[in-house]
Backbone as CSV, one residue per row, in Angstrom:
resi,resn,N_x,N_y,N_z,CA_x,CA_y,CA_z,C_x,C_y,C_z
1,UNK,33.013,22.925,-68.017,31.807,23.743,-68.053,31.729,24.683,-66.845
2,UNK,31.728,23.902,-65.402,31.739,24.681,-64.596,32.573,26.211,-64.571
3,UNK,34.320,25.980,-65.047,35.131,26.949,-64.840,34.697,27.709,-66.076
4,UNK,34.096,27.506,-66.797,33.558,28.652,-68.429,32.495,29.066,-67.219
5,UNK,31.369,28.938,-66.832,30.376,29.526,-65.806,31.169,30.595,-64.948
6,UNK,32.533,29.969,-64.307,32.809,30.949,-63.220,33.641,31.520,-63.414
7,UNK,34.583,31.797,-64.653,35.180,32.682,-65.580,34.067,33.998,-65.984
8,UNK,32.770,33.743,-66.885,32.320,34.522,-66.978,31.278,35.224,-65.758
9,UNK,30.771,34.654,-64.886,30.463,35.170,-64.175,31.273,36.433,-63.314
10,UNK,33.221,36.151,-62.954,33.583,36.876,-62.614,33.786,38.226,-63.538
11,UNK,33.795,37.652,-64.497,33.993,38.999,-65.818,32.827,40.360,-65.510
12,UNK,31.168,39.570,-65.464,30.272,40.139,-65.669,30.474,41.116,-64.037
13,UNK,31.280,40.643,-62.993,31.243,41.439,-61.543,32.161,42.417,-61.477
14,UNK,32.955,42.400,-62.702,34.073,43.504,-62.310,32.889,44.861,-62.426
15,UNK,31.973,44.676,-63.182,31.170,46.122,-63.423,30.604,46.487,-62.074
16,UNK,30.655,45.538,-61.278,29.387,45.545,-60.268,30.193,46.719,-59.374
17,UNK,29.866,47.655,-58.822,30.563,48.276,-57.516,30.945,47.560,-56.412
18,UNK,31.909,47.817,-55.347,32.529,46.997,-54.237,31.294,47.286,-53.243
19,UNK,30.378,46.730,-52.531,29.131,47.177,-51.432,30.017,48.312,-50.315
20,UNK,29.225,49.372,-50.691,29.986,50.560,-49.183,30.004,49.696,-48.216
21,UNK,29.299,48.953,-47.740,29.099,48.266,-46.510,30.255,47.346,-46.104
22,UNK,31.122,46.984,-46.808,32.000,46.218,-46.487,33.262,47.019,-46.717
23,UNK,33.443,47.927,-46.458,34.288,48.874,-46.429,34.781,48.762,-45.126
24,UNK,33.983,49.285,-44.312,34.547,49.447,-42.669,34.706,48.383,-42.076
25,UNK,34.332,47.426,-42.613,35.184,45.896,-42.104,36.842,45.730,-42.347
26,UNK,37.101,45.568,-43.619,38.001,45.775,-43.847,39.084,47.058,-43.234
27,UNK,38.360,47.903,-43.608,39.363,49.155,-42.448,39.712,49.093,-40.619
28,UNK,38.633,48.435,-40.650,38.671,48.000,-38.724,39.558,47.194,-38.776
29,UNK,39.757,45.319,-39.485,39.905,44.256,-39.102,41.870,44.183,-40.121
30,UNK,41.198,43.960,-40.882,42.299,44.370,-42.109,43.356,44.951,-42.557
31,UNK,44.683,44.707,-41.862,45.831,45.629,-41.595,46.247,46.435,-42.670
32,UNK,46.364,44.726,-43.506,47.362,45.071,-45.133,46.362,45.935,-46.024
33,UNK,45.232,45.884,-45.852,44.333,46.526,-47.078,44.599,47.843,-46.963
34,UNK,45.100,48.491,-46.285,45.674,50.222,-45.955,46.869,50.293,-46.957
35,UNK,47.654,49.076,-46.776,49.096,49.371,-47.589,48.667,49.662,-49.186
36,UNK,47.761,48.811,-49.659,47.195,48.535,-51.159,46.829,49.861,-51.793
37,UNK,47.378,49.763,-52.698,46.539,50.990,-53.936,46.226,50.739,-55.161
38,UNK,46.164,51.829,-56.000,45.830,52.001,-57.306,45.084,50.812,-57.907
39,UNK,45.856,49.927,-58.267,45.562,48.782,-59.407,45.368,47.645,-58.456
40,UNK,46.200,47.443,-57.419,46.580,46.653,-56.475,45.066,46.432,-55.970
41,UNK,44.785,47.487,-55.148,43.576,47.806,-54.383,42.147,47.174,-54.911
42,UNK,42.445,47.790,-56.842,40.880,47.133,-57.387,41.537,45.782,-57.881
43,UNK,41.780,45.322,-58.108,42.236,44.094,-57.738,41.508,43.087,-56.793
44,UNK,42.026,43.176,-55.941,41.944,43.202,-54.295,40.269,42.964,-53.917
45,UNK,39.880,44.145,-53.985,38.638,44.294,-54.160,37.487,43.511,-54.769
46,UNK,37.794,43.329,-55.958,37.495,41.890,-56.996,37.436,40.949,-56.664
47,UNK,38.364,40.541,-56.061,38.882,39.443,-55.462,37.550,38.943,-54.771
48,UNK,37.688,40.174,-53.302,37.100,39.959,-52.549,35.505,39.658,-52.990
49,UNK,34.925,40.296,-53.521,33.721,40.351,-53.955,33.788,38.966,-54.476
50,UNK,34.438,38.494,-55.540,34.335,36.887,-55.909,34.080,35.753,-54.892
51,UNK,35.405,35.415,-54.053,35.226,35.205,-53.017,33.804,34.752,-52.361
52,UNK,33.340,36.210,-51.797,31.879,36.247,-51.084,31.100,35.635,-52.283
53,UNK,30.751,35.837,-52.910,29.319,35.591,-53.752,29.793,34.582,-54.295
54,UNK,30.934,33.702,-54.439,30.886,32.797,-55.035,31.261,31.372,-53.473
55,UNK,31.449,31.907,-52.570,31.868,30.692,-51.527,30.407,30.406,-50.559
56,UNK,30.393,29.147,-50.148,28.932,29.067,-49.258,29.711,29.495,-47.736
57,UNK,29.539,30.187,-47.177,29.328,30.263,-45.816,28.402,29.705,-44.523
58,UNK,29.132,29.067,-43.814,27.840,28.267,-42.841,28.492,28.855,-41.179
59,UNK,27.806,29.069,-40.421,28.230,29.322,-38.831,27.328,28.413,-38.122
60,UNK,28.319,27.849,-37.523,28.337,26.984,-36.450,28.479,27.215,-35.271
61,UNK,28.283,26.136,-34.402,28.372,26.773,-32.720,27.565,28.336,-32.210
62,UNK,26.812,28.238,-32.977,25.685,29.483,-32.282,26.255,30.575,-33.412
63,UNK,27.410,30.918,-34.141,27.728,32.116,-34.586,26.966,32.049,-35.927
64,UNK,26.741,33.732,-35.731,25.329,33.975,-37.048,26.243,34.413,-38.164
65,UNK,26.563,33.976,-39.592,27.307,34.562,-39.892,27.323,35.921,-40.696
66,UNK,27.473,36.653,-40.781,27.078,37.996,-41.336,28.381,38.666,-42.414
67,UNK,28.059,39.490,-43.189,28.806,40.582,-44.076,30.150,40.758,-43.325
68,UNK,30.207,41.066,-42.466,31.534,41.358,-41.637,32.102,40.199,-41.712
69,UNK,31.851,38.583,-41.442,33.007,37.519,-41.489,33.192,37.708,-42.882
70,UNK,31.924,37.475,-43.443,32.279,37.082,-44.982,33.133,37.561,-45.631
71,UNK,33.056,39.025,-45.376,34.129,39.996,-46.088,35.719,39.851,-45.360
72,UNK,35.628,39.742,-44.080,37.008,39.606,-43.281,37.477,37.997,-44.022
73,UNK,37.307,37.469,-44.130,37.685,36.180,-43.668,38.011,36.181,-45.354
74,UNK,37.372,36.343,-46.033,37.411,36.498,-47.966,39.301,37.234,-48.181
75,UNK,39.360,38.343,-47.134,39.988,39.369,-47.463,41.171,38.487,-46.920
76,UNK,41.459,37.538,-45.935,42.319,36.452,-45.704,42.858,35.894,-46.582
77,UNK,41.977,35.586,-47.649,41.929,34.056,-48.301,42.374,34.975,-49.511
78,UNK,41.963,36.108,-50.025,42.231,36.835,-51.108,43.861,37.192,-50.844
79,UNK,44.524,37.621,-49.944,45.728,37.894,-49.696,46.662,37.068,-50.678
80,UNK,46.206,36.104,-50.099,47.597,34.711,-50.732,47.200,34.683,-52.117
81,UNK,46.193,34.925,-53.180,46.175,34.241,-54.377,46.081,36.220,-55.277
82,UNK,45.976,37.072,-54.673,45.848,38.756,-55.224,47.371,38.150,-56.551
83,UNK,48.288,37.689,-56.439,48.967,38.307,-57.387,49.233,36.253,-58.850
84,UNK,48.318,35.300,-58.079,48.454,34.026,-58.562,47.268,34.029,-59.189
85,UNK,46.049,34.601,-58.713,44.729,34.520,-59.473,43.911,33.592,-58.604
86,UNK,42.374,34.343,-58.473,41.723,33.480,-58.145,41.238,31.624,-57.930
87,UNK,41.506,31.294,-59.369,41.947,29.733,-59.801,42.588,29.203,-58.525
88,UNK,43.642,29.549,-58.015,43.825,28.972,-57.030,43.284,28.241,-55.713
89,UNK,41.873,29.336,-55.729,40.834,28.518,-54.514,39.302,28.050,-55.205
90,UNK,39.847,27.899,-56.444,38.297,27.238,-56.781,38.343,25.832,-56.259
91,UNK,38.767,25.166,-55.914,38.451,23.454,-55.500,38.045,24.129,-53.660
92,UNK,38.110,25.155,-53.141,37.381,25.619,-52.060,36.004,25.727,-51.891
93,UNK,35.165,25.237,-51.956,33.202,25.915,-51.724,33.066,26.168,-50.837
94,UNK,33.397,25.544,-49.792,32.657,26.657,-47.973,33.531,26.600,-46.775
95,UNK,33.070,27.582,-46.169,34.058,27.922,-45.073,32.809,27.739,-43.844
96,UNK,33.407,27.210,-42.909,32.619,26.955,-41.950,33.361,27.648,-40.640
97,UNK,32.531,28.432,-40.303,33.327,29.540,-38.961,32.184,29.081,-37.563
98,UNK,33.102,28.959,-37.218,32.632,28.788,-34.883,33.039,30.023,-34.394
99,UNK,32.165,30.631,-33.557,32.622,32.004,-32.707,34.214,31.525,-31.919
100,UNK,34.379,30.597,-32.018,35.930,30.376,-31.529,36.693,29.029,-31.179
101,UNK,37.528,28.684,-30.695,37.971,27.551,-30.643,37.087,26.353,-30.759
102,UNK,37.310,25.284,-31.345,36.281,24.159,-31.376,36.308,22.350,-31.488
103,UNK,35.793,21.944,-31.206,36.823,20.348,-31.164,35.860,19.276,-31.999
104,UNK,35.955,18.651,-32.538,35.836,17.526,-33.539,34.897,16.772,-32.287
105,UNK,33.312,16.304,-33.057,32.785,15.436,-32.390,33.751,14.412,-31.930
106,UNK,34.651,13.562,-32.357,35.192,12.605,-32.287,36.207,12.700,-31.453
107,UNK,36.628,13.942,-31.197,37.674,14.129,-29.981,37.834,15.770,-28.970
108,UNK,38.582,15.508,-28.106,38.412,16.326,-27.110,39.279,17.345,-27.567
109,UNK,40.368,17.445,-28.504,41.568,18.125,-29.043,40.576,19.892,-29.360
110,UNK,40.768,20.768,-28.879,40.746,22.245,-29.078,41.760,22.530,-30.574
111,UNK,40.316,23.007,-31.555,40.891,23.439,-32.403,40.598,24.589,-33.213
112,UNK,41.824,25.106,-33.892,41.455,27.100,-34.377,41.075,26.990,-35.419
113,UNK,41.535,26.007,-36.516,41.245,26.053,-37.909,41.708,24.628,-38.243
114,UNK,41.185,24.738,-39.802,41.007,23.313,-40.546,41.211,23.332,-41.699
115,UNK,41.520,22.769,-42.452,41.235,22.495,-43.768,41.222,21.070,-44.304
116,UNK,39.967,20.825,-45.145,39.221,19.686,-45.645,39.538,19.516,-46.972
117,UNK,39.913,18.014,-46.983,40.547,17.968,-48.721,39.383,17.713,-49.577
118,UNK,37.983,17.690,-49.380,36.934,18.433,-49.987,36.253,19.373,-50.367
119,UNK,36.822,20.459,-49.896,36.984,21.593,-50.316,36.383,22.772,-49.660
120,UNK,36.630,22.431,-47.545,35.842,23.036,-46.945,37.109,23.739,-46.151
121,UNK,36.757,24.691,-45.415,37.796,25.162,-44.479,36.864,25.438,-42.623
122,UNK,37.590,24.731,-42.317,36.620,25.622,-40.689,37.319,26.200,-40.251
123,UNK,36.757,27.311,-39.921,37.922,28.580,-39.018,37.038,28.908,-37.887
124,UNK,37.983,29.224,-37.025,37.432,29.897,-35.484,37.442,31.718,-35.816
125,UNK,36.559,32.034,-36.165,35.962,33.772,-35.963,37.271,34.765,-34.755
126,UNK,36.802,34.834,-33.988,37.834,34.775,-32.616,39.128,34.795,-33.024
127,UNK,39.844,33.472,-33.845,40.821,33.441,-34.207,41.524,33.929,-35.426
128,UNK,40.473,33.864,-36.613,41.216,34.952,-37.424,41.010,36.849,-37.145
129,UNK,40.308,37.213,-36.506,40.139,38.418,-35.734,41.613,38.622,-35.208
130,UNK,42.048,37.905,-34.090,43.224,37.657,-33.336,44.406,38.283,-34.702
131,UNK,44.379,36.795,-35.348,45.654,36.605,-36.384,45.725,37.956,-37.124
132,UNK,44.678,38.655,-37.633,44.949,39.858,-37.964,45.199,40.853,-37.464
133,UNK,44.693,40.899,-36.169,44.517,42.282,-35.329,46.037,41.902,-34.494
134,UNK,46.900,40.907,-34.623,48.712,40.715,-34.043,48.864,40.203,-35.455
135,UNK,49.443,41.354,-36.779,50.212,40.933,-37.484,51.648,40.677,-37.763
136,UNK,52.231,40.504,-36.770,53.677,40.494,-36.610,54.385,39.355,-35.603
137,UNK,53.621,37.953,-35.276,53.540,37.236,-33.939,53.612,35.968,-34.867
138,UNK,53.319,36.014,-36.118,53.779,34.700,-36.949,53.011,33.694,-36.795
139,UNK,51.367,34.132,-36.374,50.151,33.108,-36.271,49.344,33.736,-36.410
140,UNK,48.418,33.412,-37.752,47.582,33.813,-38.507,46.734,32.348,-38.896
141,UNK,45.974,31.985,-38.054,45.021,30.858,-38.244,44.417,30.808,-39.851
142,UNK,43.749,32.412,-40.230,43.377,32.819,-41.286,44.445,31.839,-42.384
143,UNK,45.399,32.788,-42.581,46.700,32.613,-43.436,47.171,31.071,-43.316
144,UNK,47.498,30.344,-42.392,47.591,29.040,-42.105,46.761,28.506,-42.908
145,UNK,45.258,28.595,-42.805,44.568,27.121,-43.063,44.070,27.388,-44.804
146,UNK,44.402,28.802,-45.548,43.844,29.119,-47.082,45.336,28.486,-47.184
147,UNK,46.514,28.470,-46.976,47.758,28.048,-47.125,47.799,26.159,-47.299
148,UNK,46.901,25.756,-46.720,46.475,24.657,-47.065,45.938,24.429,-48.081
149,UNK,44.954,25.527,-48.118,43.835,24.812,-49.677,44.924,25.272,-50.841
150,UNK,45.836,26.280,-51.083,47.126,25.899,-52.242,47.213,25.154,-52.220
151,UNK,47.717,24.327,-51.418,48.509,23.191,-51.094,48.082,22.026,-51.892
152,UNK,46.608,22.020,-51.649,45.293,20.542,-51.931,45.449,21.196,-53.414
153,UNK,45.493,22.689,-53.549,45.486,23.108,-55.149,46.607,22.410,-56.186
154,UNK,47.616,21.704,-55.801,48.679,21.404,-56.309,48.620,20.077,-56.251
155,UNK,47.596,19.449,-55.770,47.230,17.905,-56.102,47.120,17.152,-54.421
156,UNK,47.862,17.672,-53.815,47.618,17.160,-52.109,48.243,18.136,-51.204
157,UNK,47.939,16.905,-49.692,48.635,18.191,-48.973,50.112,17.635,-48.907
158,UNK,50.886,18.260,-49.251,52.372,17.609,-49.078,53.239,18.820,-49.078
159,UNK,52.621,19.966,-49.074,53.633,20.908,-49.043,54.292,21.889,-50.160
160,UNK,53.939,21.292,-51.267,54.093,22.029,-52.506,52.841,22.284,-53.337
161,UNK,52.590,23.852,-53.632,51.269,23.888,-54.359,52.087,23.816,-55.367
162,UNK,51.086,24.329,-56.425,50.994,24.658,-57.493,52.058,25.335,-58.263
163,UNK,52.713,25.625,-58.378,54.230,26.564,-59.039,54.247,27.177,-60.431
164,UNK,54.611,28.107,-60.434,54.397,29.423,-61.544,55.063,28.332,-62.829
165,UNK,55.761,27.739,-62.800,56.809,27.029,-64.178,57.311,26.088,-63.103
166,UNK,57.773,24.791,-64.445,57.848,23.706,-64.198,59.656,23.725,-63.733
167,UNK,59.994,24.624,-64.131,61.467,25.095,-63.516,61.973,25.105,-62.326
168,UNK,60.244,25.630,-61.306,60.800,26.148,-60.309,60.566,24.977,-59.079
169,UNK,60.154,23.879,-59.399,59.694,23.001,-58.683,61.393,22.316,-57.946
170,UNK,62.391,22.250,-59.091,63.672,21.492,-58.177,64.289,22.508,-56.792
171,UNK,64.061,23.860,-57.380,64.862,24.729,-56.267,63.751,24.484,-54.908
172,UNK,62.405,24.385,-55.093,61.435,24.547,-54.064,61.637,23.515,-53.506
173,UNK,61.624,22.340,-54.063,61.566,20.921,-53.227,63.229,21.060,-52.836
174,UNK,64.527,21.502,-52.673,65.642,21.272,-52.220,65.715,22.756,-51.229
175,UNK,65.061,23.392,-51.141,64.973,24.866,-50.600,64.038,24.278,-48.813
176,UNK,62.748,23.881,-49.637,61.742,23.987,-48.566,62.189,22.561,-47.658
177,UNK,62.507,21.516,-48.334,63.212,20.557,-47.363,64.361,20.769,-46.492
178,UNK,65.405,21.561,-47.218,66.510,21.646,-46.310,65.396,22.302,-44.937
179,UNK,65.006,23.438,-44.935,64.613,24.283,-43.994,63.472,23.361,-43.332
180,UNK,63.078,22.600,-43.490,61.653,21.621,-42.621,62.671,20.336,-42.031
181,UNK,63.995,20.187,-42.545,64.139,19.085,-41.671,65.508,20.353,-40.818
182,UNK,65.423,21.419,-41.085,66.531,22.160,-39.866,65.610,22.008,-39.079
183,UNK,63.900,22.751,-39.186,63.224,22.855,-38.144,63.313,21.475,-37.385
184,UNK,62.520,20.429,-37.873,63.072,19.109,-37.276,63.992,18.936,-36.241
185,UNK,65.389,19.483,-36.829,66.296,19.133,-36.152,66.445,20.569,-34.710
186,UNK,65.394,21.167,-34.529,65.447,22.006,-33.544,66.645,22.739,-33.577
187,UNK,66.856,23.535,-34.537,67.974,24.579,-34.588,66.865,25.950,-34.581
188,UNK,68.032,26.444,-33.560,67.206,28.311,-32.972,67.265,29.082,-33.727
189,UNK,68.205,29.315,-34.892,68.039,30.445,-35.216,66.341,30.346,-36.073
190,UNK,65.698,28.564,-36.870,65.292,28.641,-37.337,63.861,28.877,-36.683
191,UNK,64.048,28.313,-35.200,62.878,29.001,-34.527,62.269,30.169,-34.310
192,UNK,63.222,30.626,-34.573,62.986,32.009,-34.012,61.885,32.765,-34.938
193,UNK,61.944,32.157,-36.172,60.805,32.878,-37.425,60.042,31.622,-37.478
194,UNK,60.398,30.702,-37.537,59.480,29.681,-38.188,58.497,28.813,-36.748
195,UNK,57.485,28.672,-36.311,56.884,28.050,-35.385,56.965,26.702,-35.465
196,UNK,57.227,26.242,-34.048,57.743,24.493,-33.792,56.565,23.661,-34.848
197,UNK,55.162,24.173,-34.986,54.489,23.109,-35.084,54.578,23.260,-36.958
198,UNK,55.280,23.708,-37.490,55.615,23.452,-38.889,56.839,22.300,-38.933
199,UNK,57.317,21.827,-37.961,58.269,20.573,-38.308,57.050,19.471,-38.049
200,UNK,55.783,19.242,-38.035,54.885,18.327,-38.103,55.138,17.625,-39.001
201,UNK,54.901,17.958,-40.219,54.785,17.169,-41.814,55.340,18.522,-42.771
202,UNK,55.274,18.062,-43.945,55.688,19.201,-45.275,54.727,20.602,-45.680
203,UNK,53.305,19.585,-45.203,52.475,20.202,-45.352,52.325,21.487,-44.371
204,UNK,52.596,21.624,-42.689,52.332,22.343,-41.985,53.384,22.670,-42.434
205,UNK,54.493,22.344,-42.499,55.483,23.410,-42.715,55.507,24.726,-43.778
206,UNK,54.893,24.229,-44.788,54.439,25.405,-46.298,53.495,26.477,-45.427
207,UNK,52.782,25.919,-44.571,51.528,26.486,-43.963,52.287,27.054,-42.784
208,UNK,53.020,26.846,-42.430,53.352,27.654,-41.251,54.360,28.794,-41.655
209,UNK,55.148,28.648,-42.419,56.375,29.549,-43.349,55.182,30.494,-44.081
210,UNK,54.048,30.308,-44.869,53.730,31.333,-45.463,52.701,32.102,-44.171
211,UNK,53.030,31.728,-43.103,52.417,32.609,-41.934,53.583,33.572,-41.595
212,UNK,54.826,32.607,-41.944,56.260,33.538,-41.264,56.300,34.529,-42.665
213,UNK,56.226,34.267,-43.602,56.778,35.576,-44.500,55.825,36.322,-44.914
214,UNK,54.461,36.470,-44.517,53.683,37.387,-44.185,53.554,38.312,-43.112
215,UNK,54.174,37.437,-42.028,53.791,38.454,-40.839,55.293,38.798,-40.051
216,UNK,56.602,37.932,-40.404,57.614,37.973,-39.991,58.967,38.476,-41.064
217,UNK,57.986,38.940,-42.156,59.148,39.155,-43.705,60.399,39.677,-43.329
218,UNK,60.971,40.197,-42.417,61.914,40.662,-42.664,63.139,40.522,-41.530
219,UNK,62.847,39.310,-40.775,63.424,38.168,-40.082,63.327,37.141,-41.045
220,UNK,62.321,36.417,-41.859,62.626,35.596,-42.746,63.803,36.061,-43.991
221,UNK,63.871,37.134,-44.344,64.601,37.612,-44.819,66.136,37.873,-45.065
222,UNK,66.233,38.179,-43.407,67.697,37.879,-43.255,68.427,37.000,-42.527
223,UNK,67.391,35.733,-42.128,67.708,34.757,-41.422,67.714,33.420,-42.283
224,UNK,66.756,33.900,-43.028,66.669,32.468,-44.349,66.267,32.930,-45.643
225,UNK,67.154,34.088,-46.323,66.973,34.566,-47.406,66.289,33.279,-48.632
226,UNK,67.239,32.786,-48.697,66.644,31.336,-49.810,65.221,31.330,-49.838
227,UNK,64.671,30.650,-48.353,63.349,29.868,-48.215,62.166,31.531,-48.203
228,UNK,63.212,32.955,-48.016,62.332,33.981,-48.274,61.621,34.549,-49.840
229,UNK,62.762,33.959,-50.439,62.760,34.529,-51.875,61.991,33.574,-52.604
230,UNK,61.621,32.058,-52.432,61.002,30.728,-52.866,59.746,31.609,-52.769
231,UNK,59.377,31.834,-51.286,57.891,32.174,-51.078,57.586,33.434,-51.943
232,UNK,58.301,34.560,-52.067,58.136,35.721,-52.856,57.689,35.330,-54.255
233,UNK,58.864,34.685,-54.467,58.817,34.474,-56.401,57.385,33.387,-56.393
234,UNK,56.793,33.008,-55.420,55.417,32.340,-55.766,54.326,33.193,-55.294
235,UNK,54.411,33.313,-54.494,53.169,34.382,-54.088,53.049,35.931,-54.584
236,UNK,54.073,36.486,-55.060,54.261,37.248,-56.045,54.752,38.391,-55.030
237,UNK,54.479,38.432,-53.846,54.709,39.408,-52.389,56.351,39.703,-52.412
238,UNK,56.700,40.979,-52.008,57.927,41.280,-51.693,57.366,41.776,-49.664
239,UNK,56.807,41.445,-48.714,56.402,42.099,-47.881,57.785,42.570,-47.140
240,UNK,58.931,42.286,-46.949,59.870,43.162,-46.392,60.277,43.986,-46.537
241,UNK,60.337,44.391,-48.264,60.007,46.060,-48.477,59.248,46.470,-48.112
242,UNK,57.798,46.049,-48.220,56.732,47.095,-47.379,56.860,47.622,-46.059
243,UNK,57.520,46.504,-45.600,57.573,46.659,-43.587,58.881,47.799,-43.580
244,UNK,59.717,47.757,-44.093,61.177,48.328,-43.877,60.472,49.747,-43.895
């Protein structure tokens, strides 16, 4: 019932116009939304608008949250699913943003982002600002922690979402392992694109790689063609043509 509700509800918004107002967010904050056009763009756009009006937003730690996160932070989360479909972040309802770094009543640990296998995300403001405004540094807090909620989309966090056909699941699980236990095994060349803290578990590793072939495509490319082309043929992204 619910997904018949939020099927047609998105139907009835494609009519709606994109708000002028969230325009110059996106143009300030928003690298990739410049590259986008034609079909791509309204798309995109859609997206975004879904997103907002359909996710709860809460700010924490003093931050008020306003049109500008909502739309920035949407335009994050819209990136990864523009060519998989929305469906992908419906088990998501709210995002909870802190003006910046923040630590768990329960411990002293400084932290940028989160993701809750209930279907929450906390992000540090500050930090997806950062992750976008250095798109080429292979840390995108943003991109990291919606890279999670795939993840929970595919039944847990273990590292494999969801997959286009049931085909493609043997090459992914023999693709994405070889490359999470090289990292493991502290080999440089694989450092060099992929960040240490993706040899954690399977899970950071999916989450840290789809930070590298967003913001590093074309070092992932010719350093680990395989584990580049896995992420492409799922996320539907070619980004090393764009960058070249």
């Amino acid at each position: 019932m619910f997904g018949l509700v939020r099927r047609w509800r998105r139907r009835r918004w494609v009519k709606r116009p994109f708000p002028a107002d969230w325009l110059p967010p996106l143009e300030e904050h928003v690298g990739f939304y410049g590259a986008l056009d034609g079909d791509e763009r309204a798309r995109f756009l859609h997206f975004v608008k879904c997103f907002v009006w359909e996710k709860h937003f809460i700010g924490a730690g003093g931050l008020e949250v306003d049109d500008e996160v909502r739309v920035v932070v949407a335009a994050a989360a819209v990136r990864l699913v523009l060519h998989l479909g929305l469906s992908y972040l419906d088990r998501l309802t709210e995002i909870v943003v802190y003006p910046g770094a923040f630590r768990r009543p329960d411990s002293d640990q400084v932290i940028l982002g989160e993701a809750h296998d209930w279907g929450t995300v906390v992000l540090s403001w500050e930090d997806v600002l950062h992750g976008l405004g250095n798109p080429h540094d292979g840390h995108d807090t943003a991109t990291h922690e919606f890279a999670h909620v795939l993840d929970r989309a595919g039944g847990a966090f273990d590292g494999t979402p969801e997959l286009r056909a049931r085909e493609d699941y043997r090459s992914w699980a023999l693709i994405m392992s070889r490359h999470f236990l090289g990292l493991r095994g502290r080999k440089r060349r694989r450092r060099s694109v992929l960040r240490r803290y993706g040899a954690t578990n399977e899970a950071e590793f999916f989450a840290v790689a789809t930070e590298a072939f967003f913001e590093k495509p074309q070092q992932m490319y010719e350093q680990m063609p395989d584990l580049y082309e896995e992420l492409s043929r799922f996320y539907g992204w070619d980004p090393s043509r764009e960058e070249a």
